[in-house]
C-alpha positions in Angstrom: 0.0 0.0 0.0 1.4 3.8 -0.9 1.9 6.0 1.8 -0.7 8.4 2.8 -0.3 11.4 4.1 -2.7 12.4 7.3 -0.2 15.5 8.1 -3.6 17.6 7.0 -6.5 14.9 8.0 -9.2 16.5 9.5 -9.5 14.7 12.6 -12.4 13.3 15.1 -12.3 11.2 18.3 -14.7 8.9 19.2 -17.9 10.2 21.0 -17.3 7.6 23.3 -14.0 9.0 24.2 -14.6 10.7 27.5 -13.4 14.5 28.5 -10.6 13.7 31.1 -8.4 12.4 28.3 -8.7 8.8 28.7 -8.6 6.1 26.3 -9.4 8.3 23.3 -9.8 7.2 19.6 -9.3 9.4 16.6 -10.3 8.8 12.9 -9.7 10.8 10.1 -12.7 11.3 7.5 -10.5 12.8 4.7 -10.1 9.5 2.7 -13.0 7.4 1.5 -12.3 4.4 0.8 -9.1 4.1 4.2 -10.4 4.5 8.0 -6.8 6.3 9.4 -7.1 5.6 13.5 -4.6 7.2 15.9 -4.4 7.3 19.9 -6.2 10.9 20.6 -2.9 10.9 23.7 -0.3 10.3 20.9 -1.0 11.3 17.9 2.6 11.5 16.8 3.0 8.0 17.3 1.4 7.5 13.9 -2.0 5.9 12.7 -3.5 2.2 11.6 -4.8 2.4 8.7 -7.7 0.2 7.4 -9.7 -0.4 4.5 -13.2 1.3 4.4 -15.0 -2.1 4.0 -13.2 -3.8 7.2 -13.1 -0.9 9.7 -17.3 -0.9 8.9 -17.4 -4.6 9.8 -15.4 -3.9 12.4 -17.5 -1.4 14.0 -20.9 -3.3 13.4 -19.4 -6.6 15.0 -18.7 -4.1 18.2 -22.3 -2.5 17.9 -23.6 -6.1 18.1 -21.9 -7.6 20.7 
């Protein structure tokens, strides 16, 4: 896979992340068909980066369950 670059992503953490800074999830929307996901605490650290399709199945397994 190329590299992407999220220097300019646009962004969002989870709203289950709460406001104390705990364990907080970021995803950037910029990209359509990739799901970019970072720790919200450490965001230099770098992102995961997933295919559209399998982040979606991924978050309606976790909806489910």
């Amino acid at each position: 896979m190329p590299a992407i670059d999220l220097s300019r992503g646009t962004w969002r953490k989870s709203s289950y992340s709460n406001s104390d800074g705990g364990n907080c999830v970021e995803v950037a929307d910029d990209h359509p068909s990739l799901v970019p996901v970072r720790d919200s605490k450490d965001p230099a650290r770098g992102a995961l980066v997933f295919d559209a399709a399998a982040w979606s199945c991924f978050v309606a397994a976790v909806k489910q369950d």
